[in-house]
SETI-725436 format. One line per 8 residues: number of its first residue (from 1); their letters; for each residue z negated, x negated, y negated of C-alpha. Coordinates in steps of 0.02 Angstrom, whole numbers, plus 32768, in hexadecimal, padded with zeros to 4 digits. Each point is the difference from the previous one (the first is absolute). Layout:
NUM	a	Z/X/Y  ... .
END
This chain:
1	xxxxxxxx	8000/8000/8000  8031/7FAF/7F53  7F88/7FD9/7F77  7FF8/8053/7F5B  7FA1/7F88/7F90  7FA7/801B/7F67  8008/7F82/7F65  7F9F/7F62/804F .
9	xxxxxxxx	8010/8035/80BC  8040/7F6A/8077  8057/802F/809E  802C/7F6F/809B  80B3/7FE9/8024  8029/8003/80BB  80A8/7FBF/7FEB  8041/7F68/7F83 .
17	xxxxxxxx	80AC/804F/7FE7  8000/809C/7FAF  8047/8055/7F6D  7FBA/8052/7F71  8051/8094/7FC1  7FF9/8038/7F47  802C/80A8/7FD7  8003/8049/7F3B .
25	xxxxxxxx	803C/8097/7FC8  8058/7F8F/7F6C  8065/7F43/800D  7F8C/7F85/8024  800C/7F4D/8003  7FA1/7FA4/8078  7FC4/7F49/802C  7F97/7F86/804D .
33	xxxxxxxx	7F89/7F74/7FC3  7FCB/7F7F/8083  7F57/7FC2/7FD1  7F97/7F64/803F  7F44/7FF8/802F  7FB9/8007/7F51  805F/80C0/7FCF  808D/7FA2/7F9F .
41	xxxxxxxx	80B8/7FFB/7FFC  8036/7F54/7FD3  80BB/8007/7FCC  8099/806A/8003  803B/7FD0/809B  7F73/8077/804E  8034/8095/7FB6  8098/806F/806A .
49	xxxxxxxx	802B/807B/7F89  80BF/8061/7FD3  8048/7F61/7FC1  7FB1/7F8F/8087  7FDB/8074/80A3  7FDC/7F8B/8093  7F7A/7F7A/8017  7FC2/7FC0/80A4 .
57	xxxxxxxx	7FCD/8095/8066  802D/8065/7F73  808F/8085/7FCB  7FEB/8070/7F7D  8085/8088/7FC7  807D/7FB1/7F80  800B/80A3/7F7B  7F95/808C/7FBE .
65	xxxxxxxx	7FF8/80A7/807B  7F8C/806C/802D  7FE9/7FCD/80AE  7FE3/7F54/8034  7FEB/7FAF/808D  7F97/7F4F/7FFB  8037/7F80/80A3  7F6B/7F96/802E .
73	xxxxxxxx	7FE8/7F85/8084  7F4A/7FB0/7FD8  8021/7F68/8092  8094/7FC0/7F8F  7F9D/7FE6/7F63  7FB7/7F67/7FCE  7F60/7FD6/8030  7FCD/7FD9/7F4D .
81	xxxxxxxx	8026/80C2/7FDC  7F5B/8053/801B  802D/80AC/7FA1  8083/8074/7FFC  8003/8074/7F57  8087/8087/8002  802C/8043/7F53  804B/808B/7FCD .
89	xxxxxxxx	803B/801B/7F44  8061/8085/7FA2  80B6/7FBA/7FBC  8015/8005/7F47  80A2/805C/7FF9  802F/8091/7F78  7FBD/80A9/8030  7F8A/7FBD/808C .
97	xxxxxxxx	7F48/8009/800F  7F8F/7F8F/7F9A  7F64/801B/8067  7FC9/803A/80AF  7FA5/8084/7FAA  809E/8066/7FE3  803D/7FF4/80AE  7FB3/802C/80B2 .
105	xxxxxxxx	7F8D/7F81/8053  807D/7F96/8068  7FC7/7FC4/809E  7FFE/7F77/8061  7FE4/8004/80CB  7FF8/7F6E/807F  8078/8019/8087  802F/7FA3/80B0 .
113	xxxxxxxx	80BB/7FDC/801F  8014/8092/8064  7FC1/8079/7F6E  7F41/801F/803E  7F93/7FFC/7F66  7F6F/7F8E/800F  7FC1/802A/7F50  801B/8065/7F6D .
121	xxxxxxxx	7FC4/7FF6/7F44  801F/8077/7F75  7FFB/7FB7/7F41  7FAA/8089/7FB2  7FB8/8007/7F5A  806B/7FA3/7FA9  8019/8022/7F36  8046/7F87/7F8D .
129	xxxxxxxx	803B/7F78/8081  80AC/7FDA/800A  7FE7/7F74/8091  7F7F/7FF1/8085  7FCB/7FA5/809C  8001/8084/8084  7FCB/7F9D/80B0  7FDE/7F59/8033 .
137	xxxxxxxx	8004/7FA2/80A2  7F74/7F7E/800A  7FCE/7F86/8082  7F3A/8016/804C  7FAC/7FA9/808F  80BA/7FC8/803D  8049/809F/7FEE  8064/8066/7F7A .
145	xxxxxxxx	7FAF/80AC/7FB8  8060/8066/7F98  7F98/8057/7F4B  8011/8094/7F92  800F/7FA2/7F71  8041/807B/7F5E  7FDB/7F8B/7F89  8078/8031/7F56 .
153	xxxxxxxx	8042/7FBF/7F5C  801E/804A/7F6F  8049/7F64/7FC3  8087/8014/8082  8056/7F78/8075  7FC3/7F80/7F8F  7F4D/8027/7FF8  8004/800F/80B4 .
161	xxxxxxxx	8046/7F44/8028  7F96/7FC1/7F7F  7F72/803D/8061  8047/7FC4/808C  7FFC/7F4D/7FB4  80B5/7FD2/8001  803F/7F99/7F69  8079/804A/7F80 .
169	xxxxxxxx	7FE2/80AA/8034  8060/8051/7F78  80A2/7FA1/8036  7FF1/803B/80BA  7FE8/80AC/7FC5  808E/7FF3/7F92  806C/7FAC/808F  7FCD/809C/8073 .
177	xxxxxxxx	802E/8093/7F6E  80A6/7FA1/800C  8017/800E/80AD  7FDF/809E/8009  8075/8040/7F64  808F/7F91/806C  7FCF/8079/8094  8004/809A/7F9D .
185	xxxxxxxx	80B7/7FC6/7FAC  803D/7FF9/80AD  7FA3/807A/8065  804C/80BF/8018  7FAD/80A4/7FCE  7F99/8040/8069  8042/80A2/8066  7F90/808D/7FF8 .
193	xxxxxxxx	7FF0/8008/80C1  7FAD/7F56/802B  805C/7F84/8094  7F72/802D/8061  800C/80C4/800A  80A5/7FEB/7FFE  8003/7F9C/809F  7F78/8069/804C .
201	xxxxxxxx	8063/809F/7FE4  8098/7FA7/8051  7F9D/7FDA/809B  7FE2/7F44/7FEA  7F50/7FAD/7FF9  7FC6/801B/7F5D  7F7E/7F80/8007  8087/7F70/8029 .
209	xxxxxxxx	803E/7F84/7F7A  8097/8018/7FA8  8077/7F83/8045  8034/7F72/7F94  7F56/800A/7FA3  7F86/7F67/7FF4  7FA3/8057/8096  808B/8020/808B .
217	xxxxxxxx	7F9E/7FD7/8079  8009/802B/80BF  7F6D/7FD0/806A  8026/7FA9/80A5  7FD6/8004/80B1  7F73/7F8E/7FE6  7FC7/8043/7F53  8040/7F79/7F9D .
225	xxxxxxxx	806B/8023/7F6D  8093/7F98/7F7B  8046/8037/7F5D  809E/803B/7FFD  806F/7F5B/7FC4  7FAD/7FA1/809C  8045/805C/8097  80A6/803A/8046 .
233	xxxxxxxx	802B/80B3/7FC3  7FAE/8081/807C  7FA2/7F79/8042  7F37/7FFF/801D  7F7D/7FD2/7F5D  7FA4/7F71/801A  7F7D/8009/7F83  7F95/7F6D/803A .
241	xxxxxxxx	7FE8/7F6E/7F99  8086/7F7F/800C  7F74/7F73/8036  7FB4/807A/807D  8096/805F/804B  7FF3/7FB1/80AD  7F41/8047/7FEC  7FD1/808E/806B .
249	xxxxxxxx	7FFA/80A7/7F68  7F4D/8008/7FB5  7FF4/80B9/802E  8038/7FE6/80BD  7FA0/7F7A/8038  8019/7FAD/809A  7F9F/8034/80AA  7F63/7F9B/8013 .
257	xxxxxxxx	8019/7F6C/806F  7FB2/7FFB/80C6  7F3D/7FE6/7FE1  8015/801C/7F2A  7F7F/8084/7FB9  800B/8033/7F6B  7F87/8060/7F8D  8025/80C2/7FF7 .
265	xxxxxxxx	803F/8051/7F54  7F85/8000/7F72  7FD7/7FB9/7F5D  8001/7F2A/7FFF  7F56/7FB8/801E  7FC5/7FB8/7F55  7FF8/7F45/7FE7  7FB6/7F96/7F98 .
273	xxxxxxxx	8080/7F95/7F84  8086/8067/803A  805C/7FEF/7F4A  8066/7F90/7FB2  7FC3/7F65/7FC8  7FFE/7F3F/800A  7F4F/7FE0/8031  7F7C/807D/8074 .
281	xxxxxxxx	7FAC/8021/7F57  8094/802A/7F91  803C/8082/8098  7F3B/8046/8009  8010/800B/7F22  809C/8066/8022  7FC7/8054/809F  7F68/8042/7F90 .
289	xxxxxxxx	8057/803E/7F6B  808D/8064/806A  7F69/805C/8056  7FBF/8026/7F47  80A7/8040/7FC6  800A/8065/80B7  7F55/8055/7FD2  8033/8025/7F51 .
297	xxxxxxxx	80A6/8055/8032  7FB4/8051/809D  7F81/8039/7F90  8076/804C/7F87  806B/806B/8074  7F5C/8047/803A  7FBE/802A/7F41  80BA/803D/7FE4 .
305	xxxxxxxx	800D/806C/8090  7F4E/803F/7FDD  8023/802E/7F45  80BA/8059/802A  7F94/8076/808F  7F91/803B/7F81  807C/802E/7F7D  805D/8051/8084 .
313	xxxxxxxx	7F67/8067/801A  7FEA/801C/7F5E  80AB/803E/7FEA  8005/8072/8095  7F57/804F/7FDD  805A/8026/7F44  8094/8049/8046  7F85/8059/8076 .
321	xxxxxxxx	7F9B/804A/7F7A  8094/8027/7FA3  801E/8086/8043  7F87/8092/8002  8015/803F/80AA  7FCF/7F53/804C  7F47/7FFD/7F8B  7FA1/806F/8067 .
329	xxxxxxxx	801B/802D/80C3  802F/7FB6/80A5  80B1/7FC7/7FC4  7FA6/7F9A/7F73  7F8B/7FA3/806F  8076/7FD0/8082  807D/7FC3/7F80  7F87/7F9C/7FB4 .
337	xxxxxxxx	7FA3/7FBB/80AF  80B5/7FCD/8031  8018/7F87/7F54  7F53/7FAF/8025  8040/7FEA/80BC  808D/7FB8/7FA2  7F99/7F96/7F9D  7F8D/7FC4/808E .
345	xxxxxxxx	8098/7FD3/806F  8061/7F8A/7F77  7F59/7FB1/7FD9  7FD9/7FDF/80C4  80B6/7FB4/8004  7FD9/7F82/7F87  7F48/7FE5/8036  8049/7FD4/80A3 .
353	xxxxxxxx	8089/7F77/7FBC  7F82/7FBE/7F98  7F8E/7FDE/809A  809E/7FC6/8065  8006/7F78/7F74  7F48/7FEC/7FF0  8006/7FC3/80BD  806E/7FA2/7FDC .
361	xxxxxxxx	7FC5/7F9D/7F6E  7F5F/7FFF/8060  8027/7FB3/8081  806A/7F7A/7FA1  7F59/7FD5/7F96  7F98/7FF6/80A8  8066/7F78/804E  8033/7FB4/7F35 .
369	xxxxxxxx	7F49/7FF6/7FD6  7FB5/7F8C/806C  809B/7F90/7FF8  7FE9/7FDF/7F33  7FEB/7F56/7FD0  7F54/7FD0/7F97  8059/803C/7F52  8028/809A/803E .
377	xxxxxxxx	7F6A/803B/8064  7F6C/804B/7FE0  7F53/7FB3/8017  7FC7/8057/809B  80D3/7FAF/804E  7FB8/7F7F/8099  807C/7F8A/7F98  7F88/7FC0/7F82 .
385	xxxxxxxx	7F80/7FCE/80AA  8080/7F80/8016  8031/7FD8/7F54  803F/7F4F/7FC9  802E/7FE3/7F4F  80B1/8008/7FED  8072/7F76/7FDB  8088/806A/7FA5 .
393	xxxxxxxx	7FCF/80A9/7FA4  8051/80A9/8055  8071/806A/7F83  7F85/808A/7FDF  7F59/8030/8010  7F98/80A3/8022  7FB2/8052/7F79  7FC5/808E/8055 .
401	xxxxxxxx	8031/80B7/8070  8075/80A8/7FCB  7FFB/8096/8051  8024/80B6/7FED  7F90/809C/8001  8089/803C/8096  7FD5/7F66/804E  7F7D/7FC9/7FD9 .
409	xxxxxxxx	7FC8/7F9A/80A6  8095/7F8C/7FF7  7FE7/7F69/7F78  808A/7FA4/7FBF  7FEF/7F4C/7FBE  8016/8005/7F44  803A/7F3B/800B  803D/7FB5/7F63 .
417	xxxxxxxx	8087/7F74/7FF2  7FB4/7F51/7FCF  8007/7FAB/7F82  7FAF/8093/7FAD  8070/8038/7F8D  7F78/8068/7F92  7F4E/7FFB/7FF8  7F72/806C/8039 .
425	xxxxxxxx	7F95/8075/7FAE  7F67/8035/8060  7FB4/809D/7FBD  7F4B/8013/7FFB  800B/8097/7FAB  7FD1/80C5/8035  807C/801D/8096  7FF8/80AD/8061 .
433	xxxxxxxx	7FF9/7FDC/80C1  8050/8070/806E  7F63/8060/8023  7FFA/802F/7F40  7F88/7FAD/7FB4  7FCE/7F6A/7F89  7FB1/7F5F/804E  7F74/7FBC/7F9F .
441	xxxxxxxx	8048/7F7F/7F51  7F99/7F6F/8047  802E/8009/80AC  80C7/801E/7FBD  7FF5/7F57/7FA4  7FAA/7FAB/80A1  8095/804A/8064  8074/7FC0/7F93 .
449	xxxxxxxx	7FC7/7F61/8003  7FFE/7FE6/80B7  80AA/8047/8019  8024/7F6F/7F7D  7FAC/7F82/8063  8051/804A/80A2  80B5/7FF0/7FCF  7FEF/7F53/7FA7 .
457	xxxxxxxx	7FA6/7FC8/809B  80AC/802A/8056  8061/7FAC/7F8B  7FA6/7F78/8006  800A/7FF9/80BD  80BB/8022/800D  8026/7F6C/7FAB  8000/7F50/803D .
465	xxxxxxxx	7F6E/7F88/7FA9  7FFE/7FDB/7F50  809F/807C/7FCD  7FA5/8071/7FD9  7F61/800E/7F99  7F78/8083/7FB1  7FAF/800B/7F4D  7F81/8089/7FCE .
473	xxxxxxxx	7FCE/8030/7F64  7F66/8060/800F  7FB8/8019/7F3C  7F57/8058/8020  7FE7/7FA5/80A1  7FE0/80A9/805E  8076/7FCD/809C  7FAA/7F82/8054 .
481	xxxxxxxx	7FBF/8068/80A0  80B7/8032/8019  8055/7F5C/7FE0  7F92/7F9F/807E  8079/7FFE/8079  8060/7F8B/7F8E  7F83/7FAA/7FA4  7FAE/7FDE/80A4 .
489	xxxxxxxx	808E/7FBC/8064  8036/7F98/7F79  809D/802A/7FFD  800C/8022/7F40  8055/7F7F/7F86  7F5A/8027/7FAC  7F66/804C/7FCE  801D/80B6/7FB0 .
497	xxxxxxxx	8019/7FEF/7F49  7F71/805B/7FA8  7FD4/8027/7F3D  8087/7FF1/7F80  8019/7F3F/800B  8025/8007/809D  808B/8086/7FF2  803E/7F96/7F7A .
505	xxxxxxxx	800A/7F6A/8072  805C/8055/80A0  8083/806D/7FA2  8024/7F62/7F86  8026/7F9E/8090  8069/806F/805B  805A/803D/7F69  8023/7F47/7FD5 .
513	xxxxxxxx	803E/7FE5/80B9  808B/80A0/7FF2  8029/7FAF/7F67  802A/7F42/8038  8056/8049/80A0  8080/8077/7F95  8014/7F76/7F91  802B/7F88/809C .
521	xxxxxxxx	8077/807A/805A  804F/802F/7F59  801D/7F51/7FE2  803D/7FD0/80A7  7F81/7F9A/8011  7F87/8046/8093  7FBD/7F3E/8025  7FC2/7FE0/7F52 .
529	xxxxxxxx	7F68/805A/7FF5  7F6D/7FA3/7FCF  7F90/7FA5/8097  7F86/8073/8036  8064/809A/7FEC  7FBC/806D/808E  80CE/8043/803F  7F85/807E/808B .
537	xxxxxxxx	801B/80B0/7FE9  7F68/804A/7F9F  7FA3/80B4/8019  7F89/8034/7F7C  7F8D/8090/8014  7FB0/8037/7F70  7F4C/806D/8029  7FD9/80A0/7F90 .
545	xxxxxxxx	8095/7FE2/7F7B  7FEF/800A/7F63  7F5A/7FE9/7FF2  7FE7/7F3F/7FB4  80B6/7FF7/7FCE  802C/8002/7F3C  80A9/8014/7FAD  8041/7F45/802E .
553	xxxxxxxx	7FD9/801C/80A5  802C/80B1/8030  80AC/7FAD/7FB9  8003/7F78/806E  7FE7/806D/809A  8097/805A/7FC2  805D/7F6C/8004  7FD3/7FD1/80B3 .
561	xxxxxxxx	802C/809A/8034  80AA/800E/7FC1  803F/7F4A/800B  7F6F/7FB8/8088  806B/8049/80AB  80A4/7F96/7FC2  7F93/7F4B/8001  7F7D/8036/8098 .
569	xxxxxxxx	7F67/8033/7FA6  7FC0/80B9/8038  7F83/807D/7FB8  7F91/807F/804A  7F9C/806A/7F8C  7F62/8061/803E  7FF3/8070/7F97  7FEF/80C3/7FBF .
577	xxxxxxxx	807F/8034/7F71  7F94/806B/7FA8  7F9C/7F75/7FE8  8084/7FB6/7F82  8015/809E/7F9C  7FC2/7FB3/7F71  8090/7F8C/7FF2  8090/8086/7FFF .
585	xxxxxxxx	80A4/7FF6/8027  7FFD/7F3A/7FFA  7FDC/7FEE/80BB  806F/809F/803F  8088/7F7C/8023  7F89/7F91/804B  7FCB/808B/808A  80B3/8025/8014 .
593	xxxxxxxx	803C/7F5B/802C  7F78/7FFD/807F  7FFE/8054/80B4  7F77/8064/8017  7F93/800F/80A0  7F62/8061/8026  7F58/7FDF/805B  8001/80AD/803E .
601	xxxxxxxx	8083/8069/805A  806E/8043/7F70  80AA/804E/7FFC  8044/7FA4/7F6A  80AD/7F97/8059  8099/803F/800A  8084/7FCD/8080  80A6/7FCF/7FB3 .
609	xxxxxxxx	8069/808E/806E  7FCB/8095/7FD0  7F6C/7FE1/7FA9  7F78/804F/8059  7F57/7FE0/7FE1  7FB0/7F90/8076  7F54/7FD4/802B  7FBC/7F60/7FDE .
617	xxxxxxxx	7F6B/7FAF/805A  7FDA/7F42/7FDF  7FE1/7F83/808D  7F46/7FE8/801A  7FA2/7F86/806E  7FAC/8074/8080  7F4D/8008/7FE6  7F9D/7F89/8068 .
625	xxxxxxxx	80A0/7F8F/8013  7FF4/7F43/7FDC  80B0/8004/7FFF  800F/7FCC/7F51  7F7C/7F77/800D  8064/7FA2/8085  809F/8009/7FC8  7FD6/7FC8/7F53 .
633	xxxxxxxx	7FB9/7F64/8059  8084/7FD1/803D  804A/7FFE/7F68  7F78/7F90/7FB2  8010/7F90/8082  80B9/7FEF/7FE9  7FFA/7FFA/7F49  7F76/7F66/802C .
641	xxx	8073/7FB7/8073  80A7/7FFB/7F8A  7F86/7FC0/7F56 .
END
């Protein structure tokens, strides 16, 4: 039975050739973009559109139409080509439609090569968009899934390739109106009976390709398929990759050999580091975040589906109460039992995807999870029982867990790329916790300062000796209990500054450090910084900002923030907004340029699909745990060991 999907839905693929059919009540123009792991499209030459149909495992139709068929053979494209996008985009021609809003929701529907529909998706509320990304076909855990994607522009095709990161987008756009004006110049009217009614009432197949189109096609014996220009005329399609035609057909494998076994049908057991990568932890980085963007999408089908059943409901108990026999009496209550049967039904359909994807996902993190390397895991992870310090830093670090109210026992690593690229705001001030209430303002700021401690505790483990050092300015001297971890180790590149002279003294220094590095690598001249110069990257927390800081210095902190991440100095403020009310709007760009991160559970992150909002939770030693205690040891006795 085939799949209608919902905006976000994913569906497996059994088969990797298929075609995807397009069908519009207006011209259309459709296309391709061939993406690599990161989302992006890096040139031209992975674009099939009207002026450029076929790519490797490719074919897209080569005019406008209202039906289009989309060739696709997934084993024939490169293995750099980790997504599939398949746009569709109306033509600018006189008298046509400027925006899907105008027009009937076109559709677009999955299909094997003998016709059976795998999976369908409608575009529906569309308005202003005059180009959208209907599906895509993305590879997961080995295999390729196809998503509802419905994802429009009102800016048109060049909005939508812009977004799709290709350079000159406006050119390609242009190149593809072109195209598609050439097609129009030398295509003929339409009749008013289409080809295929016209065939049907003739007595032909009406669901065969027009001969001499881009897709006459005629499967073979053995499934396997050619265009048209390739083969003798009224000879068999072979449709299998050049490189892999003496390959048995990916949808009739070969009979299992005497004393083979293999595993029945059913989804592909997870892995960990099953992604694309150089090195285990670049594939477990990217493993990690396509899990997040799963969750998201998964996520938003199910709110999607949930919201369209109760405005359904809401419409049909209108229409029900509309009229006055239906408000009072048998007929009434049945009609308006059988909408909330309705109701219940859609929203049990996408309950139940949502926990096919929730399995899923789960079971990916359950086998992921204990496979995460140091920088990645959380303190309770075996991992850091056997931890060595590092001799080369990984490329991003944990900062804490998201989840979702719909699932909210599945945690997904909220790691961020390293260097950091912005710096940290802790806020110790009044959070609500899920259970509603307010957590005491002293044991807030103690919070805070412990998640401070925790996550430069990680940093400093995650990178090898001496790179990477810690400052703390504490002004009033009320963080000692929770830095003692640090203090006591040793591991700091000193004591915590305290008073006003001592703010003076670490912020001078570090400001005068950004300074002589920009000055270096603006001059070309990295090796002629003064003796001494400490080159190690550089995290400053700063305790219960902005008490203790003046003018000069609240300025100075600015300027870490905003040129520090460039030259390898980092800051981490603990600290509660409202406290600085008193300066204005002079630190508002300060708090912007910052990321901030709570002590408590708080929904305050956004993920960067479809911005839902997530659930943070910092990563805490467990209580009890001397976790932290050895591992910063080690890094003493390293940092002893390289000095």
């Amino acid at each position: 039975m085939a799949a209608e999907l919902m905006r976000g839905q994913n569906h497996p693929l059994p088969r990797n050739r298929i075609e995807i059919r397009i069908s519009a009540d207006v011209p259309v123009v459709v296309g391709a973009t061939l993406a690599d792991d990161t989302g992006r499209v890096r040139d031209a030459d992975r674009v099939a559109h009207t002026g450029a149909p076929t790519l490797p495992g490719i074919e897209v139709s080569r005019q406008a139409a209202a039906e289009h068929r989309l060739a696709v053979d997934l084993d024939a494209l490169s293995d750099a080509v980790h997504r599939v996008s398949v746009l569709i985009a109306l033509p600018t021609v006189p008298g046509g439609p400027l925006r899907f809003g105008a027009v009937a929701a076109p559709r677009a529907a999955v299909t094997g090569l003998d016709g059976t529909e795998v999976a369908s998706y409608t575009l529906a509320g569309l308005d202003a968009e005059s180009a959208v990304v209907a599906v895509e076909l993305y590879r997961r855990q080995g295999a390729w899934k196809i998503r509802a994607v419905g994802q429009g522009y009102a800016g048109g095709l060049t909005a939508l390739l812009t977004d799709q990161g290709l350079p000159e987008p406006a050119e390609l756009a242009r190149g593809i109106d072109e195209a598609v004006a050439r097609g129009f110049a030398r295509a003929v009217a339409v009749p008013t009976e289409t080809g295929r009614a016209r065939r049907a009432a003739a007595g032909l197949d009406a669901t065969a390709p027009v001969a001499g189109s881009p897709y006459d096609v005629q499967a073979s014996g053995d499934g396997s398929a050619q265009p048209a220009a390739d083969r003798a005329p009224g000879g068999p399609v072979d449709y299998t990759h050049p490189k892999r035609r003496r390959a048995a057909a990916a949808d009739s494998p070969a009979p299992p050999a005497p004393g083979e076994h293999r595993p029945a049908d059913g989804p592909v057991p997870p892995v960990a580091g099953d992604a694309v990568g150089w090195s285990m932890d670049e594939r477990l980085y990217n493993q990690v975040w396509g899990m997040f963007e799963d969750l998201a999408r998964s996520t938003a089908a199910y709110r999607s589906a949930v919201d369209f059943a109760e405005s359904r409901l809401e419409k049909e108990l209108d229409q029900v109460l509309a009229d006055p026999r239906n408000r009072l009496g048998s007929a009434g209550d049945a009609a308006r039992e059988e909408a909330r049967a309705r109701q219940a039904q859609l929203v049990d359909r996408a309950r139940a995807a949502l926990d096919r994807d929730l399995a899923q996902l789960t079971a990916e993190s359950d086998v992921v999870e204990p496979a995460l390397p140091p920088g990645y895991a959380r303190w309770d992870n075996p991992v850091w029982h056997a931890y060595r310090v590092p001799t080369e830093p990984p490329m991003a670090v944990r900062l804490g867990d998201l989840h979702l109210a719909e699932s909210a026992p599945l945690r997904v690593p909220l790691l961020a790329r390293l260097p950091l690229e912005r710096g940290l705001w802790i806020d110790s001030g009044l959070t609500s916790t899920p259970g509603g209430g307010f957590p005491d303002a002293g044991e807030l700021r103690h919070l805070a300062l412990h998640t401070a401690v925790a996550l430069a505790a990680r940093l400093l483990a995650v990178h090898p000796a001496g790179e990477f050092g810690v400052q703390v300015v504490d002004p009033a001297g009320s963080g000692a209990t929770a830095l003692a971890p640090l203090t006591g180790a040793g591991v700091l590149a000193g004591p915590p500054a305290t008073g006003a002279a001592g703010v003076a003294d670490v912020l001078g220094r570090l400001t005068e450090r950004v300074d002589l590095v920009q000055m270096a690598l603006r001059g070309g001249a990295a090796d002629a910084l003064p003796p001494g110069t400490d080159v190690s990257r550089q995290l400053l927390i700063v305790n219960e900002f902005p008490h203790g800081f003046d003018d000069r210095a609240v300025n100075q902190l600015r300027y870490l923030a905003d040129e520090g991440p460039g030259v390898g100095v980092h800051l981490m403020l603990v600290a509660d907004r409202e406290d600085a009310a008193a300066y204005g709007p002079l630190l508002d760009p300060l708090w912007r340029s910052l990321m901030r991160l709570t002590p408590v559970p708080d929904d305050h992150l956004a993920d960067p699909w479809v911005g839902h909002a997530w659930t943070y939770e910092p990563c805490l030693v467990p209580a009890g745990s001397q976790v932290l205690q050895k591992v910063l040891h080690q890094v003493a006795i390293a940092y002893t060991k390289r000095t």
